[in-house]
MARBA-3410 file (N, C-alpha, C, O; in Angstrom, 1 decimal):
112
0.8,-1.2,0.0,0.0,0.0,0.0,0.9,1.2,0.0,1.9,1.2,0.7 ~ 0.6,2.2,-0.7,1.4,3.4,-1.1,0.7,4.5,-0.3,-0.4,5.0,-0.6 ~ 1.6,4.8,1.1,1.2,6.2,1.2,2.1,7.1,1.5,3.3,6.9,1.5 ~ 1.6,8.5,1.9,2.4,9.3,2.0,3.2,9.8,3.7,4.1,10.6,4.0 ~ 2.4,9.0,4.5,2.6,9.1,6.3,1.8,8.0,7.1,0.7,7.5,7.0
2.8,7.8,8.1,2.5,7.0,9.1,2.5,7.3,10.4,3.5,7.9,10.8 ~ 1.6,7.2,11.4,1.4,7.8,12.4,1.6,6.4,13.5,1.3,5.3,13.4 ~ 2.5,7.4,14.6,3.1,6.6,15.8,2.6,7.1,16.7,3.0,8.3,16.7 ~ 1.8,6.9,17.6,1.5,7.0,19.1,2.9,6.9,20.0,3.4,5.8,20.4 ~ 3.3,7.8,20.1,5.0,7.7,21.0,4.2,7.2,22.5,4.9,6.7,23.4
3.2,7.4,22.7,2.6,7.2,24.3,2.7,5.8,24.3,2.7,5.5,25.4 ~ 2.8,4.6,23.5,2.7,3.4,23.4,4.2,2.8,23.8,4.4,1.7,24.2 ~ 5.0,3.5,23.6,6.5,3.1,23.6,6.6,3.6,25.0,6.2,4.6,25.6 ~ 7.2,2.2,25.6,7.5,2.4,27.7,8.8,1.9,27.5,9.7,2.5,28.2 ~ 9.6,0.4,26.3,11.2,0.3,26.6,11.5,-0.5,25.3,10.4,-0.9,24.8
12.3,-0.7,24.8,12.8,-1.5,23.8,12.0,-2.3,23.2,11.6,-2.2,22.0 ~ 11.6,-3.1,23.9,10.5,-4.5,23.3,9.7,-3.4,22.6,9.9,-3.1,21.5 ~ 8.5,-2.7,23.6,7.2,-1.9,22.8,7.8,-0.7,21.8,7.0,0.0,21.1 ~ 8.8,-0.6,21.8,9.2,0.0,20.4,9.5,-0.3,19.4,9.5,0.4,18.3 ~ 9.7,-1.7,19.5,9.8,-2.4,18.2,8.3,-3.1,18.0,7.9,-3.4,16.9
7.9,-3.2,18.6,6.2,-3.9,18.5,5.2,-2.6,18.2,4.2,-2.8,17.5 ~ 5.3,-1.4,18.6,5.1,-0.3,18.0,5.6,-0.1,16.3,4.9,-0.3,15.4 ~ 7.0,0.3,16.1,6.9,0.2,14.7,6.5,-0.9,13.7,5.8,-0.7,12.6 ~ 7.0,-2.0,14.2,6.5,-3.2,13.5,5.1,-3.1,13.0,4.8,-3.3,11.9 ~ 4.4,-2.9,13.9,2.4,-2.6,13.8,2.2,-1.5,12.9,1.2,-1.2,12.4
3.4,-1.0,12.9,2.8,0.4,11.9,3.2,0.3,10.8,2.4,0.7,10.0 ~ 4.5,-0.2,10.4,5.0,-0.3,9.2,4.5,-1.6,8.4,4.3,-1.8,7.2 ~ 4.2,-2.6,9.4,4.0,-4.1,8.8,5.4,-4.8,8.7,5.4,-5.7,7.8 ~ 6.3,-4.8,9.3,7.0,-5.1,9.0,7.3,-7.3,9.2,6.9,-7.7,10.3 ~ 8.0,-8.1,8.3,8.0,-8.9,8.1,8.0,-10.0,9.2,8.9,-9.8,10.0
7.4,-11.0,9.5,7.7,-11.6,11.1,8.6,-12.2,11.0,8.7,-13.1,11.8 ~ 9.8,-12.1,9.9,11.1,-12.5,10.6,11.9,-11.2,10.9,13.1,-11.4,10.9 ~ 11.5,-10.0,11.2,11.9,-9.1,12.0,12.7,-9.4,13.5,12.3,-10.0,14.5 ~ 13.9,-8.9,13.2,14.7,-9.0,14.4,14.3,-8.3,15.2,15.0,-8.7,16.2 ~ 13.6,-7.5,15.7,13.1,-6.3,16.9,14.5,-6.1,17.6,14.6,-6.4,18.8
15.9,-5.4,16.8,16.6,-4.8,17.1,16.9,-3.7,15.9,16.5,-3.7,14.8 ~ 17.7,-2.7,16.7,18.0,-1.7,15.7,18.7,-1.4,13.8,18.9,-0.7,12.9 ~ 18.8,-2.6,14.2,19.5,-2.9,12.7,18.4,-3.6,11.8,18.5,-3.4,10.6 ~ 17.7,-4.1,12.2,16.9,-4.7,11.4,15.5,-3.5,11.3,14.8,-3.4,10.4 ~ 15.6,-3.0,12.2,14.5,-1.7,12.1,14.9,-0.6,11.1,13.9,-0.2,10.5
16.4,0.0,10.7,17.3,0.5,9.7,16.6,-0.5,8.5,15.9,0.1,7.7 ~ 16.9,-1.7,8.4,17.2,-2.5,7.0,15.6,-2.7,6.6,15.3,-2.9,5.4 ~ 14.7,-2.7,7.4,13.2,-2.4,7.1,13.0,-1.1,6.2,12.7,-0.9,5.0 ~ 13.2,-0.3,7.3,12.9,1.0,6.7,13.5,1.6,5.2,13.0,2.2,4.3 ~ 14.9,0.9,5.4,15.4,1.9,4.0,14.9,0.9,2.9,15.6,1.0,1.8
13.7,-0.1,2.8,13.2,-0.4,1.8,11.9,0.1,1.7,11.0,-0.7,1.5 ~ 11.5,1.4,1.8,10.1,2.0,1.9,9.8,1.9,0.7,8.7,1.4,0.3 ~ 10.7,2.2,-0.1,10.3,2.3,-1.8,10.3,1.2,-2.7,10.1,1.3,-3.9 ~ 10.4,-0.1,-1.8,11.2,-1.3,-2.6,10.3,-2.7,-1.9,10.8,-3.7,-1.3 ~ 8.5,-2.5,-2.3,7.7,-3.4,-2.2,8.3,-4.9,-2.3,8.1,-5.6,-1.3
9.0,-5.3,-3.6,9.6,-6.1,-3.6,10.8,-6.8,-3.0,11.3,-7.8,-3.5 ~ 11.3,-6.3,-1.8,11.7,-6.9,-0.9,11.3,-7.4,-0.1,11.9,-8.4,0.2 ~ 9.9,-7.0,0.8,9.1,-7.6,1.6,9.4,-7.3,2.8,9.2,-8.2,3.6 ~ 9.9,-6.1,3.3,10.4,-5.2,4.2,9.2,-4.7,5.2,9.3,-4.8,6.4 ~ 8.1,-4.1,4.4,7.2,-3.5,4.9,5.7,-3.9,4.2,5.7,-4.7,3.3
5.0,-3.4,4.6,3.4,-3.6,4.1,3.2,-2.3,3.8,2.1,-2.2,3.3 ~ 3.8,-1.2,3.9,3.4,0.0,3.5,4.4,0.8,2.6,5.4,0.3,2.7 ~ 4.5,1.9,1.7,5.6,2.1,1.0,5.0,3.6,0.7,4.1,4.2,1.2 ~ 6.2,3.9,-0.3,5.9,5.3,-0.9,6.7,5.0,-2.4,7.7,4.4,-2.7 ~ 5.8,6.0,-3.1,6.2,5.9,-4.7,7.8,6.4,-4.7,8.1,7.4,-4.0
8.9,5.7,-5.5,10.4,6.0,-5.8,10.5,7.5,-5.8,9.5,8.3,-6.1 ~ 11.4,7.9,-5.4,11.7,9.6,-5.0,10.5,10.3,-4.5,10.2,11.3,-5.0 ~ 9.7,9.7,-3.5,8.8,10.4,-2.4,9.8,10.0,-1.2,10.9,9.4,-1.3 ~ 9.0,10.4,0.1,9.4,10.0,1.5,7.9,9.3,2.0,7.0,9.3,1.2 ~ 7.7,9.0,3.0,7.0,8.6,4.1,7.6,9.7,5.2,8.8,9.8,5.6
6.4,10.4,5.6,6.7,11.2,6.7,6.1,10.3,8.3,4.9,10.0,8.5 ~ 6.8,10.1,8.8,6.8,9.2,10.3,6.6,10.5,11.2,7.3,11.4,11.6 ~ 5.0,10.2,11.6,4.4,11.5,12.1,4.5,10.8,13.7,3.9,9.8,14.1 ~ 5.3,11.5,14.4,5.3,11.1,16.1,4.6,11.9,17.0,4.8,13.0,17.6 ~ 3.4,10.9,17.1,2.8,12.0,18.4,3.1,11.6,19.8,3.9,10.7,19.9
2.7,12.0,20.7,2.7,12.9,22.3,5.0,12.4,22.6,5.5,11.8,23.5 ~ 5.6,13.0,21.4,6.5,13.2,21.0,7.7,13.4,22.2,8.8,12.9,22.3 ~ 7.1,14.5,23.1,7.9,15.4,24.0,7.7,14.5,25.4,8.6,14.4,26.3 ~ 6.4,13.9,25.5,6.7,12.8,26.7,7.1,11.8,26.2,7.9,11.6,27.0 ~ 7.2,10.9,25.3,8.1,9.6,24.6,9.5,10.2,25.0,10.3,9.3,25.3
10.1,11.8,25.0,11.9,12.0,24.7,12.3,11.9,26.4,13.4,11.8,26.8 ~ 11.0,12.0,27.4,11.2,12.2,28.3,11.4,10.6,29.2,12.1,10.2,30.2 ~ 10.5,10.1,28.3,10.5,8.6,29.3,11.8,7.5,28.8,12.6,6.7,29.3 ~ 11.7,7.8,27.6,12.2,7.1,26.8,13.5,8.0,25.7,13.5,8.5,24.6 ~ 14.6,7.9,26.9,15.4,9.4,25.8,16.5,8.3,25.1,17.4,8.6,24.3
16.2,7.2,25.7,17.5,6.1,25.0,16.6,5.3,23.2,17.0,4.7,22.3 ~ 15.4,5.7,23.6,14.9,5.0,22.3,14.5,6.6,21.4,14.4,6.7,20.2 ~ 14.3,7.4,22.2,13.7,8.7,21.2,15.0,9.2,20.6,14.8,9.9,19.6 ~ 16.2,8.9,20.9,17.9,9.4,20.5,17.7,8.1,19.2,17.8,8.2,18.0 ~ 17.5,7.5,19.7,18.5,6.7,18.4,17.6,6.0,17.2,17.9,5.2,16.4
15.9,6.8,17.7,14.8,6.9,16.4,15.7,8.3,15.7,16.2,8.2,14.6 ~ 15.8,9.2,16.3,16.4,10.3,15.5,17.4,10.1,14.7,17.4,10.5,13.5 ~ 18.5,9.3,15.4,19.8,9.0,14.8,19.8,7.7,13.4,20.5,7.8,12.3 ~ 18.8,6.5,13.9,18.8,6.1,13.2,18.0,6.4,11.8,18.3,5.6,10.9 ~ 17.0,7.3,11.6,15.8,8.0,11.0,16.9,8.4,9.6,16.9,8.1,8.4
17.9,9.3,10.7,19.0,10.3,10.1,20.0,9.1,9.0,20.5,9.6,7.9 ~ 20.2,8.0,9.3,20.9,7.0,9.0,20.6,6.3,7.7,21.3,6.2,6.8 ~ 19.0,5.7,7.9,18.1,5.6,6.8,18.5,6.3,5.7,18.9,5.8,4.6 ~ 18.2,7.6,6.0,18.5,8.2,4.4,20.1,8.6,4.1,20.4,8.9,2.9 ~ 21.1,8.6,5.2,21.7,8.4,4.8,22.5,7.6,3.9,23.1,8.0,3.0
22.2,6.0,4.5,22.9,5.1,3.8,22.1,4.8,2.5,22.5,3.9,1.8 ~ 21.0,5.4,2.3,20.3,5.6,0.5,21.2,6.6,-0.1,21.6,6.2,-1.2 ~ 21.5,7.6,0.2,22.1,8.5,-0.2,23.5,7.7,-1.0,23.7,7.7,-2.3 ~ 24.3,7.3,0.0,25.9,7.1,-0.2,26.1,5.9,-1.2,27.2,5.5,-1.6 ~ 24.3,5.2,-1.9,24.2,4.3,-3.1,23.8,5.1,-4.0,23.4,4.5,-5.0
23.7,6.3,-4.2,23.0,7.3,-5.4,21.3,7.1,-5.1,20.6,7.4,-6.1 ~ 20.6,6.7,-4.0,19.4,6.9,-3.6,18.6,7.6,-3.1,18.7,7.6,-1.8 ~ 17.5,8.4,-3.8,16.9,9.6,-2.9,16.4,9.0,-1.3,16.0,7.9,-1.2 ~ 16.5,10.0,0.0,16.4,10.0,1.2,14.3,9.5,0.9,13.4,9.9,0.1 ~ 14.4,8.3,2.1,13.0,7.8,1.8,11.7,8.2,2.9,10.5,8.0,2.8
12.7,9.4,4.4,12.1,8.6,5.5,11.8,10.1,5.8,12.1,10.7,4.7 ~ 11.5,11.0,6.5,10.7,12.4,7.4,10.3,12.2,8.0,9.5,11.3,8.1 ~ 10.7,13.2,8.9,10.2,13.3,10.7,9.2,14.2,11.4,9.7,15.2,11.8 ~ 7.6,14.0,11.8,7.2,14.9,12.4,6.8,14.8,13.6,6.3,13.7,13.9 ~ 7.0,16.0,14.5,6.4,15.9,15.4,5.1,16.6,16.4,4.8,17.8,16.4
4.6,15.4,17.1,3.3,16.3,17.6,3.7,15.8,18.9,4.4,14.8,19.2 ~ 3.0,17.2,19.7,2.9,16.7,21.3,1.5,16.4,22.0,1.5,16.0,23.2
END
């Protein structure tokens, strides 16, 4: 399914486990998902690339998916070891598209 945003309830995320069972639920991601950081990276930077089987949701080649974070500012509070390294790794995603000649796939917003 092709869209243009995905919306996260950051109030659902309390530690590691429910952050990965949080995105997983939202992206679809494959149930051989590792529910670690690396495998949340190698999900994501196939937004555009249905045919890997990465995710259940996607966006058309040179768009993004904007990853809409709500109640944002209490998630960075409870959770500043998982809200650091959604940013870092978010930042990463499009990085490591970038450094193959690949437009950036992923955008960040936030609500409180």
């Amino acid at each position: 399914m092709i869209v243009t945003s995905v919306k996260v309830d950051c109030a659902r995320i309390t530690d590691w486990a429910s952050f990965h069972s949080v995105f997983a639920e939202a992206f679809g991601f494959p149930d051989s998902y590792g529910k670690n950081i690396s495998a949340w990276i190698d999900c994501l930077t196939s937004l555009d690339a249905p045919e890997e089987g990465m995710t259940k949701v996607h966006c058309a080649p040179g768009t993004v998916i904007t990853l809409q974070l709500d109640h944002v500012r209490e998630f960075r509070r409870t959770c500043p070891e998982q809200y650091a390294a959604l940013i870092e790794c978010s930042a990463f995603v499009n990085w490591r598209r970038n450094e193959v000649k690949q437009d950036s796939v992923l955008a960040l917003s936030f609500r409180d």
